[in-house]
C-alpha positions as CSV (number, residue, x, y, z in Angstrom):
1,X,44.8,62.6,129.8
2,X,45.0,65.3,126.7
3,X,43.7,68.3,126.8
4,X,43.1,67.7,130.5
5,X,42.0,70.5,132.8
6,X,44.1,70.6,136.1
7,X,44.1,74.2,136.9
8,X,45.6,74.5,140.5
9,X,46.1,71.0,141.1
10,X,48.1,69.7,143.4
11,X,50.1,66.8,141.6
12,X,53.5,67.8,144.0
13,X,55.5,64.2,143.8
14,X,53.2,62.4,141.2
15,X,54.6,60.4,138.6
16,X,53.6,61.1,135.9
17,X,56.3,59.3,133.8
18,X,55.5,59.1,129.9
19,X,51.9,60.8,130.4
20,X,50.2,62.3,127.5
21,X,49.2,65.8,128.6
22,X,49.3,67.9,125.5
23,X,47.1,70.7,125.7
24,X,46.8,69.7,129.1
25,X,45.7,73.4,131.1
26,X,48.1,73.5,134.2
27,X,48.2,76.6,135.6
28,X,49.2,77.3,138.6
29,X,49.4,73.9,139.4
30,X,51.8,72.0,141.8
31,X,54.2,69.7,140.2
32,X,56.9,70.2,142.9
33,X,59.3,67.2,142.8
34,X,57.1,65.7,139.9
35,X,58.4,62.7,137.6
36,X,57.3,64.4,134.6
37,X,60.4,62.0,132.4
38,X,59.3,61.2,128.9
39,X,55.9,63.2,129.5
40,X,54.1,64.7,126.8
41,X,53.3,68.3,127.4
42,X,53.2,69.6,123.7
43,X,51.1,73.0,123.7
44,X,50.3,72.3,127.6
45,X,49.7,75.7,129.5
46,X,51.7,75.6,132.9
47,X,51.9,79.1,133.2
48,X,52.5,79.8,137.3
49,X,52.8,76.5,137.5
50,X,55.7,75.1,140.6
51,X,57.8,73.0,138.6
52,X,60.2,72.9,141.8
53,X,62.8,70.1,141.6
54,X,60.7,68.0,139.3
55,X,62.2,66.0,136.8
56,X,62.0,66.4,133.3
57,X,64.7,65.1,131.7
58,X,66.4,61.5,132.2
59,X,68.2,60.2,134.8
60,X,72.0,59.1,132.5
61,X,72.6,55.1,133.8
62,X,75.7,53.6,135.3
63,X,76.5,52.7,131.5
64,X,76.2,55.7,130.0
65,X,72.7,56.0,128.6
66,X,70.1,57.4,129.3
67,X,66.7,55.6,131.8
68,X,64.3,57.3,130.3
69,X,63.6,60.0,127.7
70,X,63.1,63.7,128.7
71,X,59.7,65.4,128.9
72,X,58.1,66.6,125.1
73,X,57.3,70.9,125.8
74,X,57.4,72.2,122.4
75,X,55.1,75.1,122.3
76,X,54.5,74.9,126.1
77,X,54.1,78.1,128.1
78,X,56.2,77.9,130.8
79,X,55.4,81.7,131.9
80,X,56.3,82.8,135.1
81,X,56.5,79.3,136.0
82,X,58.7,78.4,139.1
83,X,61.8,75.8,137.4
84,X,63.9,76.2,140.3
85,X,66.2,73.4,141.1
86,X,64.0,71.5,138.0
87,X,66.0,68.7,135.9
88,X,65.5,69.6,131.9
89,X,68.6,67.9,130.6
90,X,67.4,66.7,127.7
91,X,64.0,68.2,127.3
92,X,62.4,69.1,124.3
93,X,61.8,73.2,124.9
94,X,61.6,73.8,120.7
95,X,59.5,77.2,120.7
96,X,58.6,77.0,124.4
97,X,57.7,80.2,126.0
98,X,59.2,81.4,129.4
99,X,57.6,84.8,129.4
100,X,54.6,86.4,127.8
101,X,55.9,87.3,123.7
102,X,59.4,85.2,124.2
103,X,59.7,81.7,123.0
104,X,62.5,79.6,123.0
105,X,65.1,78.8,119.6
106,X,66.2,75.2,121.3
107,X,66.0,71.9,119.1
């Protein structure tokens, strides 16, 4: 599914565990309560997208390591996206930006 175009889909509670979606265009799409874990979304745009309490990072086991790897957004753009309540322990957000001009410095 690279370089997909889901512009204002509604994907609210797919799993989409370990999909490759870079370059993906997701804006404004719903991915409420989305299993997004170990998802590629390098260079995706999910700008105004609803990210609500979907999970992108991993679930830690009962013996201490991790389920699953955490979602892939380096160089995502995450503006004005709705991430409230959303799991990102773990995610890769290397130069990710969260508002128009502002990118983020995590590894």
């Amino acid at each position: 599914m690279r370089n997909a175009t889901l512009y204002e889909a509604n994907l609210q509670g797919a799993c989409l565990a370990n999909a490759d979606l870079s370059g993906s265009d997701l804006q404004q799409a719903n991915l409420s309560e989305a299993d997004l874990r170990g998802a590629s979304l390098r260079k995706a745009n999910l700008s105004r997208a609803n990210l609500y309490r979907a999970n992108l990072g991993y679930l830690p086991s009962t013996w201490g390591r991790p389920t699953s790897k955490p979602a892939d957004l380096t160089d995502a753009d995450l503006s004005e996206a709705n991430l409230s309540e959303t799991n990102l322990i773990g995610a890769n957000l290397h130069n990710a930006t969260f508002t128009r001009g502002e990118r983020s410095q995590t590894h």
